[in-house]
DONUDO-504463 format. One line per field, with one value per residue (C-alpha): residue in three letters; residue number from 0; chain; x negated, y, z negated. Coordinates in steps of 0.02 Angstrom, whole numbers, plus 50000, padded with zeros to 5 digits. Example, Ala and Ser with C-alpha at 12.3 -4.5 7.8 and 13.67 -1.06 7.14 Angstrom:
BEGIN
r <- (ALA|SER)
k <- (0|1)
c <- (A|A)
u <- (49385|49316)
v <- (49775|49947)
w <- (49610|49643)
This chain:
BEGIN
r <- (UNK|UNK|UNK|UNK|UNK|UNK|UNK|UNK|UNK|UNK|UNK|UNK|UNK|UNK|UNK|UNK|UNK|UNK|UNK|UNK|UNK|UNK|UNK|UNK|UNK|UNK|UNK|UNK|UNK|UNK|UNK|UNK|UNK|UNK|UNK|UNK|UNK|UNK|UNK|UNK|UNK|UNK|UNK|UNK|UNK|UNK|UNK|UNK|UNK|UNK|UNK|UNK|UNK|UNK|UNK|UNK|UNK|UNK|UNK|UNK|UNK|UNK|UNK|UNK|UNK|UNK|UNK|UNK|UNK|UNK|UNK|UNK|UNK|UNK|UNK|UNK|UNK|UNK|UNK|UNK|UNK)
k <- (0|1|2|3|4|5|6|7|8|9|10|11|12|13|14|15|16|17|18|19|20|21|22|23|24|25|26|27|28|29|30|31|32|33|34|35|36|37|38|39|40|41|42|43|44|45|46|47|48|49|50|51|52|53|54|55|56|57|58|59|60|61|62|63|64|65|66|67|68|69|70|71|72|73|74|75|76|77|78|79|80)
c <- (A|A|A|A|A|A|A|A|A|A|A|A|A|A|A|A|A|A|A|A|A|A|A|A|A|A|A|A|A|A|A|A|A|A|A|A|A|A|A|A|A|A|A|A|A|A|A|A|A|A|A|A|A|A|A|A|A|A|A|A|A|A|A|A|A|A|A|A|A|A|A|A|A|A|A|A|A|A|A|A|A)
u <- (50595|50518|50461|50586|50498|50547|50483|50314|50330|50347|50198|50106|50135|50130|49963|50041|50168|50112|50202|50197|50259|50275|50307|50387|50463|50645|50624|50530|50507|50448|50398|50374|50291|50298|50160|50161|50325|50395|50594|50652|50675|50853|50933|51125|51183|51314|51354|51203|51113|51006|50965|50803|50777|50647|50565|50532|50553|50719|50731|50857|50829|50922|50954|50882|51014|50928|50925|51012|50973|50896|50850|50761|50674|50543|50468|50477|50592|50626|50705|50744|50796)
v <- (50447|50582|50584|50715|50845|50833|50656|50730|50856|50747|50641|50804|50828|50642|50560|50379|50412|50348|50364|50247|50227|50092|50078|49940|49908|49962|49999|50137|50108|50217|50166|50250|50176|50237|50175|50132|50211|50173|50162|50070|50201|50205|50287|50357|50390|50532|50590|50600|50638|50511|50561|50461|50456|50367|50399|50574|50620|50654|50730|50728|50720|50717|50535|50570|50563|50381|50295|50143|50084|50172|50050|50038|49871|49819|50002|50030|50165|50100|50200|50088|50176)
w <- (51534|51433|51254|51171|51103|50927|50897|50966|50838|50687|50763|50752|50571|50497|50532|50524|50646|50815|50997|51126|51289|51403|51589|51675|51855|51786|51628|51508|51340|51189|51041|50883|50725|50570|50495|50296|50245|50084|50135|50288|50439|50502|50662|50668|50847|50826|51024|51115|50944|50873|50659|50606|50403|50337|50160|50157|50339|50451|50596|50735|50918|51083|51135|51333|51452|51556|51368|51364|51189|51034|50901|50745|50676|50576|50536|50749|50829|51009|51148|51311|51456)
């Protein structure tokens, strides 16, 4: 599963925001952490469009089509697929 680009963006521009990804024998995982915000980040599914707010930031990305779960706890966007 690939990053989508517009997570990689935001990365780009926030220092504290940090990508992961994880490979396991039938699963990927990415992981995205927020760092030190000041609001709880949130994710809205709406179709296959996944809207992340958090403090100051939102941003919307494609959910990728082999996703099976997009989840958001404890500051940590994850994206199981």
């Amino acid at each position: 599963m690939e990053t989508p680009p517009e997570l990689e963006a935001v990365a780009g521009e926030q220092d504290d925001i940090t990508i992961s990804t994880r490979e396991y024998e039938d699963e990927t995982v990415i992981v995205v952490d927020f760092g030190p915000v000041r609001g709880k980040p949130s994710v809205d599914i709406v179709g296959g469009t996944a809207i992340v707010t958090a403090d100051e930031i939102h941003f919307e990305f494609d959910v990728p089509a082999d996703a099976s779960d997009v989840t958001v706890n404890d500051g940590v966007l994850t994206i199981s697929g």
